[in-house]
N, C-alpha and C positions, 0 to 999 in steps of 0.2 A: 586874711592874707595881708602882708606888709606890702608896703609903698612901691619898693623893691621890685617883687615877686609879679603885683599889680601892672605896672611897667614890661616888667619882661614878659610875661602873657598875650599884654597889647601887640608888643612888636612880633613875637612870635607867630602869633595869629593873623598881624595885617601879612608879616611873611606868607604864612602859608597860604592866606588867601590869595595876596597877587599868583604864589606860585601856580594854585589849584585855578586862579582866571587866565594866567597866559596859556595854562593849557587845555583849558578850555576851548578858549578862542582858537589860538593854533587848531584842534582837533575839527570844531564847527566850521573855517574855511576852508581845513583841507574837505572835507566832507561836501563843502559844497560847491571847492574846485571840482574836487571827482564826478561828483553826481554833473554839472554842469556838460564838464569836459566829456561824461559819457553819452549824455543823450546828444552834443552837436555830434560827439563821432556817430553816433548811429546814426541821425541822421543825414549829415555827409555819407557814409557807406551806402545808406537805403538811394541819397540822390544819384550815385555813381553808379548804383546796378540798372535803377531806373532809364537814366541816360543811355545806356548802351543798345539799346536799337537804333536809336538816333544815330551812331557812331558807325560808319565802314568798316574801320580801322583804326588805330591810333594815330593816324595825322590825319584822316579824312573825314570831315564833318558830312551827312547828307539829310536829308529832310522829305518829307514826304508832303507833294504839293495836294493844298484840302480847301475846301470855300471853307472859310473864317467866317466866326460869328463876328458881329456887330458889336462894338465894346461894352463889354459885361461891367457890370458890380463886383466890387471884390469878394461878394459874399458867395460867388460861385467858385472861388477859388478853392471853396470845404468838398464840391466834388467833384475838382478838379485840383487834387492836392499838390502837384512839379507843374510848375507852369514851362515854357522854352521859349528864349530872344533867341533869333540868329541876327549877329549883325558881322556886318562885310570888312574887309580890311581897311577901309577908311573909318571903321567904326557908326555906320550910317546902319538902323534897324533892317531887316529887310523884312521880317515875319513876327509876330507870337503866335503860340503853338500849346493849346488847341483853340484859348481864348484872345482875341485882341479886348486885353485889360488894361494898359496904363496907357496914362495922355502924353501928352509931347513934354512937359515937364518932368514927369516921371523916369520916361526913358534916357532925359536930356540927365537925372539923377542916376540913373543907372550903368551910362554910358562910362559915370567916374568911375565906375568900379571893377569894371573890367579889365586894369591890371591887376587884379588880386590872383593870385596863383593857388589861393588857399580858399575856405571855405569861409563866409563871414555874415555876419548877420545887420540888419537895415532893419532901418522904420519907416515904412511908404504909409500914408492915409491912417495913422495911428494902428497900423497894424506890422506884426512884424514877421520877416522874413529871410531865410536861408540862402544865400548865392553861393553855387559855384560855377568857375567859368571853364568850358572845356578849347581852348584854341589849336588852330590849325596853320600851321606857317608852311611858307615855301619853303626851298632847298636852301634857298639864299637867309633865311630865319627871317624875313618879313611877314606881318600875321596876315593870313586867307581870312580864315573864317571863324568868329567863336558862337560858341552853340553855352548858350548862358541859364541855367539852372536855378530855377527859383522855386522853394515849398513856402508855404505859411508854416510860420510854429508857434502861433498867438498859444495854442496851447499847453504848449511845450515851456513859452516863456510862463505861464502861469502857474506851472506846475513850480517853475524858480521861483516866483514871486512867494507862495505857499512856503517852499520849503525857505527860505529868508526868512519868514516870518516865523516859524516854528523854531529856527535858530534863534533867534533874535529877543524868544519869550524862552526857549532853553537858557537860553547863557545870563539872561536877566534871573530865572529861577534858581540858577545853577551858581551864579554869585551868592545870591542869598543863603544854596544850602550850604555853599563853600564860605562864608562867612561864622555862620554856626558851627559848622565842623571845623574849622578852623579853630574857632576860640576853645569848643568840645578837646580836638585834637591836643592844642595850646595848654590847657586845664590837667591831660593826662599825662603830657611830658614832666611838665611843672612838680605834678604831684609829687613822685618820691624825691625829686632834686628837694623840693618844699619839707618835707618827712626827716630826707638826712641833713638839711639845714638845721632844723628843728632839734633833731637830735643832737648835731655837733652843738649847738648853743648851751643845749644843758649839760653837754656833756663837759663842756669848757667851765660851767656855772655848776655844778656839782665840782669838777678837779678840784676849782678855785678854790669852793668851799673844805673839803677833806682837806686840802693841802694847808687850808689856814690852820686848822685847827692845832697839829704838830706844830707851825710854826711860830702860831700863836704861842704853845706850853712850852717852847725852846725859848722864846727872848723871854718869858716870864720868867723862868729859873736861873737863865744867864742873869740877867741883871737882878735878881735877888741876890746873887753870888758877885756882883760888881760891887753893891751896897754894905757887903758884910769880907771886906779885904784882907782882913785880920784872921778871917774864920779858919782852920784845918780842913783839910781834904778830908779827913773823919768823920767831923762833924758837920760838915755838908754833904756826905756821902748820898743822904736820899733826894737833895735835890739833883745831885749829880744824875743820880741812878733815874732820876725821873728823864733827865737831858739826853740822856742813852734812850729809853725807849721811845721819847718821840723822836729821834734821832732813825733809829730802826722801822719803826710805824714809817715814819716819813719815807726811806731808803726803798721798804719795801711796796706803796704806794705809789712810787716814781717809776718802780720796775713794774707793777703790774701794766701803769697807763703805758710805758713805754712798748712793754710785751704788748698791746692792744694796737696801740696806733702802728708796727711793724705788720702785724697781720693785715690789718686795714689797707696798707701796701702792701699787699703780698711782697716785701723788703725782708719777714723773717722765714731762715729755707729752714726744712726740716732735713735731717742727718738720719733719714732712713736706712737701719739695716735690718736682718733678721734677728730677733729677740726671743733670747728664752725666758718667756713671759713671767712665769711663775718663779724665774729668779731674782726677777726686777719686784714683782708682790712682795716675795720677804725679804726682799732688801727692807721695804719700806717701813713694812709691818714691825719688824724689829725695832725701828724710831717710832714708831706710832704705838707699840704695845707699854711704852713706858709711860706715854703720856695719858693713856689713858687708866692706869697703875696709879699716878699721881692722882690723879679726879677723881677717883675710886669706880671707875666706871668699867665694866667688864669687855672685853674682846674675844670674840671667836671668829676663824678663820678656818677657809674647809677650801683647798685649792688644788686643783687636779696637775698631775705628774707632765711636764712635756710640752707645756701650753708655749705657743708659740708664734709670733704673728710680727709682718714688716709695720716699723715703727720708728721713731725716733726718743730712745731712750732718757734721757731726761725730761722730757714733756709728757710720754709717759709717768715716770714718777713726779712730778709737777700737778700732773692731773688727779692720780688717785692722791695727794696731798691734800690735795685741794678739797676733796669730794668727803675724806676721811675728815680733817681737819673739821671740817660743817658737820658732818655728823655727830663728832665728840663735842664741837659746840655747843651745841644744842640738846645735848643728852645729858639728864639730869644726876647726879649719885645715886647708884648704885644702879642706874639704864646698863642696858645694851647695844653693843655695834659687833656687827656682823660683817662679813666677809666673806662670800662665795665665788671663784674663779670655776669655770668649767669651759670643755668644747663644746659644741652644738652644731655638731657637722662640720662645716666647712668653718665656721664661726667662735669666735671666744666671746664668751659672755662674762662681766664680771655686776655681780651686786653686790652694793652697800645698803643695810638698813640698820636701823638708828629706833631709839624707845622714846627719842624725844619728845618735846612740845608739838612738833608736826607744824606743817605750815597753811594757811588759813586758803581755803577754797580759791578767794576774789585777789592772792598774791600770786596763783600760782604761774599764770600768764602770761610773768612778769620778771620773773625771776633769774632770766637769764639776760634780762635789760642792766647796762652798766648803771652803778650806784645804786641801784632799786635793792633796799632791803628791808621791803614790805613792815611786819610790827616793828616799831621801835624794841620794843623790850626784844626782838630773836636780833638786834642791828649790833650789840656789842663794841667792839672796837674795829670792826672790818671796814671795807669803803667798798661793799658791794660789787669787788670787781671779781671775784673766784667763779665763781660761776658761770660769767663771759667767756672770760679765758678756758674753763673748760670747756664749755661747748667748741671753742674753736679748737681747740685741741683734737676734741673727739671728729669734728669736720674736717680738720687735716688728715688727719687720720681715716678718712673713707668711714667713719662709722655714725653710729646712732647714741645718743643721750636721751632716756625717758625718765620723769621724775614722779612717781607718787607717792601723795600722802595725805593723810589724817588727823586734822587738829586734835594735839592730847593724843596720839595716838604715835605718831612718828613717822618715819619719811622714806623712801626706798629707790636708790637710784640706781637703773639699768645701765650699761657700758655695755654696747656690741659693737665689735670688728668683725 
């Protein structure tokens, strides 16, 4: 992988990673908001129902007179889980209820807290605990009496501590695997962008090359004919004639890449109409039976009446050009090439097969990659691009391309819409 490539994977990956940790994170606090948030509500809910014997009424505190134990340990607070302050409207204690549990510093701690209107949690004697405050005011809104509610939730806080620490080796593991899958994730995006880099470079480094080579035998013949000034158009006629076909080589090499790089943008539309199939076949077959007349090579065609299918006429004939053209290619004096059009239901099929050379097992794979024209000895004068172009053809077209064949044997290509 290039320097490049290397580079953008890293960043990629440290992306994804922050992305896959911020939410992370976000998910594990809200999770441990909620969880938090729900056990105080329950146990707020559990102290409020508890409370209400205690309670007359909604503004009337009252209490039940009891001999009180002797100040306990907090350790009796496990079986006595709601403890109760009543303290008076100068905020002076009057009771705990059922245990007298805290000292005078404690209460002098607790007294702060009796404006709270909400539920809230304290740390007395390393242990912790739940307050809410219920008050009772006169008519005038001066406060009577509050009736102050206190559970232990040492438990409850431990169950936070656990689950904090579960998050805490979550979200550490969960970088690590988000760091992996990261670079993983990174690795696969990468890939084909990596693939069609890969290809555009050869494909830019193959053009270059086909395109020198015309351009190469054009200044070679030009300046043989700058050298010789005197000479008659006559008697330079073959170099001329040579200047024309790489001229043409050239011309028609510049249309293929162009015809490719359009598709590539889906930039070339196709002029679909309906097509009378088998009129556009011998169109073609009538310029192709002569060439193949010249080679000495024999033609038969067998095409059914009616064939008919949405298309875009010249790329059609473009296509079986293309397909035909490689077949006579490659088909030696006095071979055959064949021609059968048919329906098949809903479907037109069209095969070309050929008595050629045949193409080698380990090319065939390959064959529809641009430039790629496997033996040299079947590479001729083409620049590998006819066979690209048809497959895209036949894929604009909604259809299928299948190629077999048999080294020394010859080559047979399916066409179905």
């Amino acid at each position: 992988m290039s320097r490049m490539f290397r580079k953008t994977r890293h960043r990629l990956a440290f992306t994804n990673a922050s992305i896959l940790f911020v939410i992370l994170i976000l998910f594990s606090s809200a999770l441990y908001l909620f969880t938090e948030q729900r056990i105080y509500s329950q146990i707020d809910s559990k102290m409020v129902t508890e409370a209400k014997p205690y309670l007359l009424d909604e503004r009337r505190l009252v209490y039940i007179n009891q001999n009180y134990n002797n100040r306990s340990n907090l350790t009796k607070i496990a079986q006595t889980p709601t403890l109760y302050l009543l303290w008076d409207g100068n905020r002076n204690i009057a009771f705990q209820y059922p245990l007298t549990v805290f000292k005078n510093d404690e209460l002098l701690f607790l007294s702060s807290t009796l404006s709270s209107s909400k539920g809230e949690t304290v740390e007395i004697q390393n242990s912790s605990f739940r307050i809410i405050n219920f008050v009772e005011r006169y008519e005038n809104g001066e406060e009577r009496k509050i009736l102050q509610a206190i559970r232990n939730i040492d438990q409850e806080i431990g169950m936070l501590k656990d689950l904090r620490i579960i998050i805490l080796v979550g979200i550490g593991v969960g970088m690590i695997v988000a760091i992996i899958t990261a670079f993983y994730l990174a690795q696969r995006a990468l890939k084909p962008i990596q693939v069609s880099w890969d290809k555009q470079q050869q494909f830019v480094a193959d053009a270059s090359h086909e395109l020198r080579t015309p351009l190469a035998a054009i200044q070679a013949n030009t300046e043989l004919l700058l050298h010789q000034p005197h000479q008659t158009i006559e008697s330079e006629s073959k170099t001329i004639a040579n200047v024309l076909k790489e001229t043409k080589r050239l011309n028609k090499l510049v249309d293929h890449l162009l015809t490719l790089a359009r598709s590539d943008t889906n930039q070339l539309q196709l002029q679909k109409v309906e097509l009378q199939l088998d009129k556009v076949i011998q169109t073609v077959i009538e310029q192709f039976s002569v060439l193949c007349e010249i080679k000495g090579v024999s033609f038969e065609a067998t095409i059914d009446n009616e064939l008919k299918m949405a298309g875009d006429e010249e790329r059609i004939k473009q296509l079986l050009y293309i397909i035909l053209d490689n077949a006579l290619k490659y088909t030696p004096e006095k071979g055959v090439v064949s021609l059968t059009a048919q329906e098949n239901g809903r479907q037109v099929v069209i095969i070309v097969k050929d008595s050629g050379m045949g193409i080698k097992d380990d090319d065939l794979p390959y064959i529809f990659d641009r430039f790629y024209r496997g033996d040299k000895s079947r590479s001729g004068n083409g620049a590998g691009l006819g066979l690209s172009i048809a497959r895209w053809i036949v894929e604009a077209h909604s259809g299928r391309i299948v190629i077999k064949s048999q080294e020394g044997k010859g080559t047979e290509v399916k066409l179905t819409f």
